[in-house]
C-alpha positions in Angstrom: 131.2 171.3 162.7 134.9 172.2 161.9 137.1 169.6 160.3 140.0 169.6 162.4 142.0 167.5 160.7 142.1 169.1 157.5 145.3 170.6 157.5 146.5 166.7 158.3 149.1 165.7 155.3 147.4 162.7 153.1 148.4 158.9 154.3 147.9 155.6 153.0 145.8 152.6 155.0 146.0 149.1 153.5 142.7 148.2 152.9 143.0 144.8 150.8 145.2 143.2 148.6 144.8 146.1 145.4 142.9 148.0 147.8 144.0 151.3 149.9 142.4 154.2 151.8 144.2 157.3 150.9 143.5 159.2 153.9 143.0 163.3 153.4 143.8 162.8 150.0 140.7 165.2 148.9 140.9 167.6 151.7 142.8 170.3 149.2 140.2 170.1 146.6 137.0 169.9 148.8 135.7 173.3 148.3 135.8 173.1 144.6 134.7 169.9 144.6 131.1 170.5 146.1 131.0 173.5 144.0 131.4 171.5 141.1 128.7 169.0 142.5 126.2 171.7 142.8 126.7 172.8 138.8 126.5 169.4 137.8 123.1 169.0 139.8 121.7 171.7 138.2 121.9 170.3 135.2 121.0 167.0 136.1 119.0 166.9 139.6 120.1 164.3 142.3 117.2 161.9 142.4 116.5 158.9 144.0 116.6 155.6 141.6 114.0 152.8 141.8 115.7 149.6 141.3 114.3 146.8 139.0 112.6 144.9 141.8 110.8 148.3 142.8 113.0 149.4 146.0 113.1 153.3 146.3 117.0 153.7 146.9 117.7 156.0 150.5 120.9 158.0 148.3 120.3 160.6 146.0 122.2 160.1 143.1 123.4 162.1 139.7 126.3 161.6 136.9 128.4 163.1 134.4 130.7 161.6 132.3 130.4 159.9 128.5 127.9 157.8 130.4 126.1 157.7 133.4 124.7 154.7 135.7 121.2 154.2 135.7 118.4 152.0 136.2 115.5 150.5 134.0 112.6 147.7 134.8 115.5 145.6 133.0 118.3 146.1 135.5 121.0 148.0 135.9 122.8 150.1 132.7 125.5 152.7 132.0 124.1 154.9 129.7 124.8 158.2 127.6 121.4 159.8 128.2 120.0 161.0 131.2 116.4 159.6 131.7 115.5 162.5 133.6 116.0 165.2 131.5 116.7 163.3 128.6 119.6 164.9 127.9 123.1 163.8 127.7 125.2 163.6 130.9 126.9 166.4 132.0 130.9 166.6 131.1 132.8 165.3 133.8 135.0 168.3 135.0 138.7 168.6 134.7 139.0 169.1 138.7 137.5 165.4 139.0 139.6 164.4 136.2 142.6 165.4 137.8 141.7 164.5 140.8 140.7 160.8 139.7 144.4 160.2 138.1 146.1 161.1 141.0 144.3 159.0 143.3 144.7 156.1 140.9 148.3 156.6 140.2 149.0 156.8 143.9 147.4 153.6 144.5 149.3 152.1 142.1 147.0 152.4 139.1 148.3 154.6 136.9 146.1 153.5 133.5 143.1 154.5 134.8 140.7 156.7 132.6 137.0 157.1 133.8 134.2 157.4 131.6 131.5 157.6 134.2 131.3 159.3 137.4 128.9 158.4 139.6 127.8 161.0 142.1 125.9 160.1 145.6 124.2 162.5 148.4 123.8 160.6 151.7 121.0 162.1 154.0 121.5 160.9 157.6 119.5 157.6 157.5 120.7 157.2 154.2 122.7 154.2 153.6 124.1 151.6 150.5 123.5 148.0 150.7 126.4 145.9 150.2 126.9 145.1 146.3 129.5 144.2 144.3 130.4 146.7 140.7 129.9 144.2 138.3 128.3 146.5 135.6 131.3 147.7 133.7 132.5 145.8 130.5 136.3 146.0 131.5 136.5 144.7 135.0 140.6 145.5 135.1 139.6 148.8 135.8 139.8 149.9 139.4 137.3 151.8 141.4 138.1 155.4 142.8 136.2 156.6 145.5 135.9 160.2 147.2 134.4 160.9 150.5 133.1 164.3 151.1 131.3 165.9 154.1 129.9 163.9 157.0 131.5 160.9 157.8 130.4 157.2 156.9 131.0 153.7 158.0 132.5 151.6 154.7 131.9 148.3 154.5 134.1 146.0 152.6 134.2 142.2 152.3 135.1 139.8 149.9 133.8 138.4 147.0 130.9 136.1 148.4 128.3 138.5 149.7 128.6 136.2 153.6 132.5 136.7 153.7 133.5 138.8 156.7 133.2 142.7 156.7 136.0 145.0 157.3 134.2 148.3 159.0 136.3 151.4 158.8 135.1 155.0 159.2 135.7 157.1 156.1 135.8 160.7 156.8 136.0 164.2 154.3 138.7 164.1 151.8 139.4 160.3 151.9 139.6 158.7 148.7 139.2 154.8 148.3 140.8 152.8 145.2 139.8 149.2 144.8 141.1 146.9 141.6 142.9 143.6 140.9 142.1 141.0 143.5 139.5 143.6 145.2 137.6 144.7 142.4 134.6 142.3 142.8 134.8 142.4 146.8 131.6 143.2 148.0 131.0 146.9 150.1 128.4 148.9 151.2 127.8 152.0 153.5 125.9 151.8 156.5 123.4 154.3 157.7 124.7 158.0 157.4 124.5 159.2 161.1 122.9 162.5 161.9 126.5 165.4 161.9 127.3 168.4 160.3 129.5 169.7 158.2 131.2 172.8 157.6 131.2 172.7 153.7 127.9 170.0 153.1 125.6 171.1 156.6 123.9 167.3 157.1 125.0 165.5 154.0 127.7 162.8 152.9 128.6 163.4 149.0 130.6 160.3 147.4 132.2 161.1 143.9 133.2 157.5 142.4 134.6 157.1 139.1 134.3 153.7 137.0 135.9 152.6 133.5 132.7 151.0 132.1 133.8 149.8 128.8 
């Protein structure tokens, strides 16, 4: 299926107070983007974490960066290592990089400086149960948050895991940045529907970068 809004100039949606959709803000780096993705796989595979309480996540997941997100029968960690290969993380690229610090500054961020960068594949059925990021050390560090490929429902509540849900539809090249009052507000995606896409065929890839320390 043809994106045929990606020629569409980028726009910003309120989302939440520190929080803001930046609509098609991707769409010019796309291509090189998933090209990146697929290096960065080879090196580290996409795999699907088990959680400490033994759930088999749905998303596929990778990193690169200084550190990368992980889990143990501990918890959750950021960590320099890969425990699949057992190899350091890839380097993140320079075409995240820059993308990263544009999206920040244009949400009104402009400070931010990733260490990790979290990397998800969405099958359809594939979903993310609503969570908060709580595992970085410096918490006034916003989120950034790419969308590529099929389109997903966001959730995105507040900071008690029953506050209401906002649900908006987050399509290729849309980039979400969360921080200040937002930062611990809970969100989650639900179930990837079955799609296509011209540059990821069935899947959803979500690039998000974190400060963690």
């Amino acid at each position: 299926m043809l994106d045929l809004f990606a020629d569409e100039a980028p726009w910003q949606e309120p989302l939440a107070e520190g929080a803001v959709i930046l609509r098609r803000f991707a769409c010019a780096d796309a291509q090189g983007l998933i090209a990146q993705i697929m290096q960065l796989a080879g090196q580290s595979p996409f795999r699907q974490m088990v959680t400490p309480g033994g759930y088999t996540m749905s998303v596929a997941m990778t990193n690169c960066g200084e550190v990368g997100w992980t889990t143990d029968s501990h918890g959750y960690l950021y960590s320099p290592i890969d425990p699949l290969t057992s190899q350091p993380w890839p380097a993140m690229p320079t075409l995240f990089r820059e993308l990263s610090d544009a999206a920040s500054k244009a949400a009104g961020y402009p400070d931010f400086a990733p260490d990790a960068c979290l990397i998800n594949r969405y099958a359809p059925g594939a979903k993310l149960s609503l969570h908060q990021d709580k595992d970085e050390l410096n918490l006034q560090q916003p989120i950034v948050s790419v969308s590529l490929g099929v389109p997903a429902v966001f959730q995105f509540g507040g900071l008690k895991r029953n506050d209401p849900l906002k649900r908006v539809m987050l399509e290729h090249g849309d980039v979400v940045v969360w921080g200040g009052a937002s930062r611990l507000f809970y969100h989650g995606i639900l179930p990837l529907k079955p799609a296509q896409h011209a540059l990821t065929n069935e899947y959803r890839y979500n690039i998000t970068f974190r400060h963690t320390r």
